[in-house]
PLY file of the C-alpha trace (Angstrom):
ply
format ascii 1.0
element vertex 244
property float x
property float y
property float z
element edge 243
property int vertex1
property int vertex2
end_header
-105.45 -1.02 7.70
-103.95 -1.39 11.00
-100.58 -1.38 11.75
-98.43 -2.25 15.14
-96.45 -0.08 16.07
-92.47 -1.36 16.02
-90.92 -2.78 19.17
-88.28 -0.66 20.75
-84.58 -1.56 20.36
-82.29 -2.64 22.66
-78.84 -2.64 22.58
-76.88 -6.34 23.44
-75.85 -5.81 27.36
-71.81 -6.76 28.02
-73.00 -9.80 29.79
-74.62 -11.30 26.94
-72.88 -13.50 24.52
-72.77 -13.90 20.53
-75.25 -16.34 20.47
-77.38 -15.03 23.01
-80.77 -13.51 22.10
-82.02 -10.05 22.17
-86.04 -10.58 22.15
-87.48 -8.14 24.58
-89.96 -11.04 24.98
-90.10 -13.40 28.08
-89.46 -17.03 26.51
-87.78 -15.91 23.19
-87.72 -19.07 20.85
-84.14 -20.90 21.70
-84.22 -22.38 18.01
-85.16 -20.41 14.50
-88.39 -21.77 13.36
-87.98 -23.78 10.17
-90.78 -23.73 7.62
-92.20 -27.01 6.32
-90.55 -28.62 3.50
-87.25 -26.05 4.35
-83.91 -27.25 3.94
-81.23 -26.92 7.05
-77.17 -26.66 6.58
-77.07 -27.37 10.47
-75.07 -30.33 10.81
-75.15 -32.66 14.13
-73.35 -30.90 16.98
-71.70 -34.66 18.47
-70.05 -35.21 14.64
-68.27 -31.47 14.95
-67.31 -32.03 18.66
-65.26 -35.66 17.62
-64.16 -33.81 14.48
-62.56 -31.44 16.26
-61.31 -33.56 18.92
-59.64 -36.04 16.01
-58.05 -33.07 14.38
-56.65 -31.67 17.63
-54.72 -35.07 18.61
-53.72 -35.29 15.21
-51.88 -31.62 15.34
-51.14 -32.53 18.88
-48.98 -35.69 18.29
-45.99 -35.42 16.33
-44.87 -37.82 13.30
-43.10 -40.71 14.14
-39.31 -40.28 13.25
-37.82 -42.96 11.11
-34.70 -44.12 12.24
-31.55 -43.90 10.47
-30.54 -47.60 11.97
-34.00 -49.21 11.73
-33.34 -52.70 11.41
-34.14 -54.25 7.86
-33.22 -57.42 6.99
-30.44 -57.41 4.06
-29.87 -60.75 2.14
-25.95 -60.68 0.69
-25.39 -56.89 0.76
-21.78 -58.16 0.21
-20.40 -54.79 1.76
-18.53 -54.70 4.15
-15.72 -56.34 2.42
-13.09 -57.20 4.99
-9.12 -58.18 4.50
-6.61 -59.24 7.13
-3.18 -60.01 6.37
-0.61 -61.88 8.93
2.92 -61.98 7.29
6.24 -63.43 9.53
9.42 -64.41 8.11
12.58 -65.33 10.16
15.20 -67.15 9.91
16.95 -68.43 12.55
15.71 -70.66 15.30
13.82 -71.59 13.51
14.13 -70.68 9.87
10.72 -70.77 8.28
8.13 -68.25 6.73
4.24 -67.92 7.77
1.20 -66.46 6.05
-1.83 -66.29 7.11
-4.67 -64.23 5.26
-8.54 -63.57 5.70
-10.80 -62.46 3.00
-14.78 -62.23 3.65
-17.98 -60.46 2.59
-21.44 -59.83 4.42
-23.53 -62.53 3.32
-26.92 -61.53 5.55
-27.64 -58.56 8.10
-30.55 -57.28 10.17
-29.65 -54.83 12.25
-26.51 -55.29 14.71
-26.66 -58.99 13.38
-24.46 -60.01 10.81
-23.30 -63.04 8.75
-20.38 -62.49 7.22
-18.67 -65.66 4.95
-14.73 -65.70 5.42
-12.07 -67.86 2.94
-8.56 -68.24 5.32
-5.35 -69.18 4.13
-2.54 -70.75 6.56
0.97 -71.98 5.35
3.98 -72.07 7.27
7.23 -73.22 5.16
10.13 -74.03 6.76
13.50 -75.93 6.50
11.54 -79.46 8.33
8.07 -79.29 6.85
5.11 -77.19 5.64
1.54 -76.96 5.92
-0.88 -74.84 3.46
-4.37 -75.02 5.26
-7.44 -73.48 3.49
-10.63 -72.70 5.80
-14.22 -71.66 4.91
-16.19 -70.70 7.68
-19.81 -68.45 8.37
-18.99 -65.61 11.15
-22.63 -64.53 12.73
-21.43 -61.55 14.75
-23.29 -59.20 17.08
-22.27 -55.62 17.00
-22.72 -53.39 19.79
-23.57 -56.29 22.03
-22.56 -54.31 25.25
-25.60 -51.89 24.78
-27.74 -54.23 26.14
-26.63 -53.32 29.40
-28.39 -50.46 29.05
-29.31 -49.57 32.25
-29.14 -47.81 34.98
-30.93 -45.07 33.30
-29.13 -42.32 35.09
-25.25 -44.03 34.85
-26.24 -46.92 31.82
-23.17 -49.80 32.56
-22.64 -49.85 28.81
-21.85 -45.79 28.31
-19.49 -46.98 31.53
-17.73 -49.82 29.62
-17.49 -47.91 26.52
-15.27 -44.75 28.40
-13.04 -47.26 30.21
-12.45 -49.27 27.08
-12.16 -46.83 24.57
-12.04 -43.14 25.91
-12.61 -40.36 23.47
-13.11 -42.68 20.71
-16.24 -44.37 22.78
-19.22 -43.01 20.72
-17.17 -44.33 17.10
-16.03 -47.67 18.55
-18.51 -50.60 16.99
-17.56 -53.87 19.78
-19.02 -57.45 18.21
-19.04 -60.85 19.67
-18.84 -63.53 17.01
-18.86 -67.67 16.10
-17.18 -69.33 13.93
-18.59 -72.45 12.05
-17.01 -74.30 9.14
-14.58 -76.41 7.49
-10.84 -76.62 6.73
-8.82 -78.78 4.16
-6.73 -80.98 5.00
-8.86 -82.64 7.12
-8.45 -85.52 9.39
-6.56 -88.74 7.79
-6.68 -86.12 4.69
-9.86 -87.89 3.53
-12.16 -84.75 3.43
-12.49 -81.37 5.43
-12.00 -81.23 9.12
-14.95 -79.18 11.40
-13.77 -75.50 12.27
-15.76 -74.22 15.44
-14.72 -70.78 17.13
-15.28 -67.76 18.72
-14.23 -64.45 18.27
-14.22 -60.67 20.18
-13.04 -58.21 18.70
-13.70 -54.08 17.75
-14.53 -51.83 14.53
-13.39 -47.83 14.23
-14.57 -46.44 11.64
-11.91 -44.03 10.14
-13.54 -42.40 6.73
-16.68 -42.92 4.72
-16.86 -46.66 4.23
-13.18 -47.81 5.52
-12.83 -49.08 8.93
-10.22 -50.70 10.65
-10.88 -54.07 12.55
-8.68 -55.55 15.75
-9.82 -58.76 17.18
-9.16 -62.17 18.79
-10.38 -65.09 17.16
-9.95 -69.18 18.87
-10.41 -71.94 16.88
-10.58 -75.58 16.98
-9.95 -77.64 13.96
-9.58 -81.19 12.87
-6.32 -81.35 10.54
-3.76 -83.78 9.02
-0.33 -82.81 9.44
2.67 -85.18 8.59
-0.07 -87.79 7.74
-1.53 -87.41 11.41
-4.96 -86.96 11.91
-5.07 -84.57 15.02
-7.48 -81.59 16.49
-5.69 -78.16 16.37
-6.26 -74.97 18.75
-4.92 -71.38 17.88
-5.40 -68.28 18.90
-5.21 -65.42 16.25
-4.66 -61.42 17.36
-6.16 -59.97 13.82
-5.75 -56.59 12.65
-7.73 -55.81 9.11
-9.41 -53.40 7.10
-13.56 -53.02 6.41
-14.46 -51.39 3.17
0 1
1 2
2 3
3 4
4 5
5 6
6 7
7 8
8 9
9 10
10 11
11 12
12 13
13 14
14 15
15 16
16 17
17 18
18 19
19 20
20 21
21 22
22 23
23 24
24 25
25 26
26 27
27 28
28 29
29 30
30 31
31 32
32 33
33 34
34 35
35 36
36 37
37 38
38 39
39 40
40 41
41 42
42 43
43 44
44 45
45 46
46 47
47 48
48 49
49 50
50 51
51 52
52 53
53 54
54 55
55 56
56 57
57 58
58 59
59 60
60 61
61 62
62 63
63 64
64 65
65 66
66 67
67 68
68 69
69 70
70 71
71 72
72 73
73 74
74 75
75 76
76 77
77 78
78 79
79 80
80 81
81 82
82 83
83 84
84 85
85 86
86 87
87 88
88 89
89 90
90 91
91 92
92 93
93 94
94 95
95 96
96 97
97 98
98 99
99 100
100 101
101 102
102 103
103 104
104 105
105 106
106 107
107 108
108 109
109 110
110 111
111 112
112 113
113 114
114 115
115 116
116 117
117 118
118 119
119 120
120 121
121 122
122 123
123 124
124 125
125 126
126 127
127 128
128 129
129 130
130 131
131 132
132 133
133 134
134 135
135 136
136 137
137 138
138 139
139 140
140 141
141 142
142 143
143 144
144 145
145 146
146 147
147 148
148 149
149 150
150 151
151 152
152 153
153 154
154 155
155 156
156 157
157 158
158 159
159 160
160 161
161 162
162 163
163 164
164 165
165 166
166 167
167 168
168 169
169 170
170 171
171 172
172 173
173 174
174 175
175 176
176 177
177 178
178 179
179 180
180 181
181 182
182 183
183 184
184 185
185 186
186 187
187 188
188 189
189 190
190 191
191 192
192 193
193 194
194 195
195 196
196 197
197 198
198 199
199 200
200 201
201 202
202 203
203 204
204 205
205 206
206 207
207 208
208 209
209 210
210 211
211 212
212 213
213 214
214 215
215 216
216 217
217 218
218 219
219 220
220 221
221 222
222 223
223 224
224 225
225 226
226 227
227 228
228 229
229 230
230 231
231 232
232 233
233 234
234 235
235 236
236 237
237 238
238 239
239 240
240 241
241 242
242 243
């Protein structure tokens, strides 16, 4: 029996690498021979490098953050609730009493836009005549409608108009633009409800957990009958309220 005699060893030099071989021979084999029929684990080098790659952008890239005010529409949420009360009693020159009160609730919102549906009441009483006047009107408002004048990006105008307008309470204050679109009784020749069209600007601070308090100015123009006179109405109304 003849037997070869064992090659020598030979220690892995510092410039070699973990995968590179150590066959003293000239053209060592670059891949392990397989047998026939043998079974390989090795899996397609391509499908490991887009593995990886997917896995790395996926640690890479944070999770989106879900904001607090995404918008979602909201059909009757009824809250807010809001009340304003105007009360005036004098008598002399002239001698009469006024009333004039505001109820509503939030019949649709998405986002800064809001419907709200309002009830007024109106009366005046005095020693020559009076007048009860009930309105029902929708209010769309937009909230916040100065922050689209949000730009320039290093001095935005609406951070600008915010400071001026309200000062330290700029970051609380909630500014809306509304319409007003409805109906009042009596109407014109008191056959049926006069039209109620209108505007309104006006501000929210929020004071507490659900209680704010609302100052605005709201214009109107309504058909009415007063005295038996059909006419069309104008007033302005300064309106101070609560939001629960």
């Amino acid at each position: 029996m003849h037997f070869c005699p064992p090659a020598p060893f030979k220690p892995l030099t510092p410039t070699q690498g973990f995968f590179e071989s150590a066959d003293p021979r000239p053209n060592p084999p670059r891949h392990p021979i397989v047998p026939p029929g043998a079974r390989t684990t090795t899996e397609p080098v391509p499908v490991l490098y887009l593995m990886g790659l997917i896995l790395l952008c996926w640690l890479a890239v944070p999770p989106a953050r879900v904001s607090a005010q995404e918008a979602a529409p909201e059909v009757f949420p009824l809250r807010p609730f809001n009340v304003d009360i105007a009360l005036r009693q004098q008598t002399f020159a002239p001698d009469d009493r006024e009333i004039g009160v505001q109820i509503g609730l939030t019949a649709f919102r998405y986002g800064n836009i809001e419907v709200r549906t309002i009830y007024q009441y109106f009366s005046i009483h005095s020693q020559d005549f009076r007048t009860d006047q009930h309105s029902i009107f929708l209010n769309p408002r937009w909230n916040n409608f100065i922050d689209i004048l949000d730009f320039p990006k290093h001095k935005p105008l609406n951070r600008i108009i915010r400071h001026v307008l309200f000062g330290p309470l700029e970051d609380r204050a909630v500014p809306y633009l509304g319409l007003v679109s409805g109906g009042v009784l009596p109407g014109p020749g008191n056959n049926g409800p006069g039209h109620l069209i209108g505007g309104q600007l006006g501000v929210r601070f929020p004071v507490a957990r659900g209680l704010s308090v609302d100052v605005g100015v709201q214009y109107t123009q309504y058909g009415v009958d007063f005295r038996g006179e059909a006419g069309q109405a104008q007033q302005w109304v300064f309106l101070t309220g609560v939001r629960f």
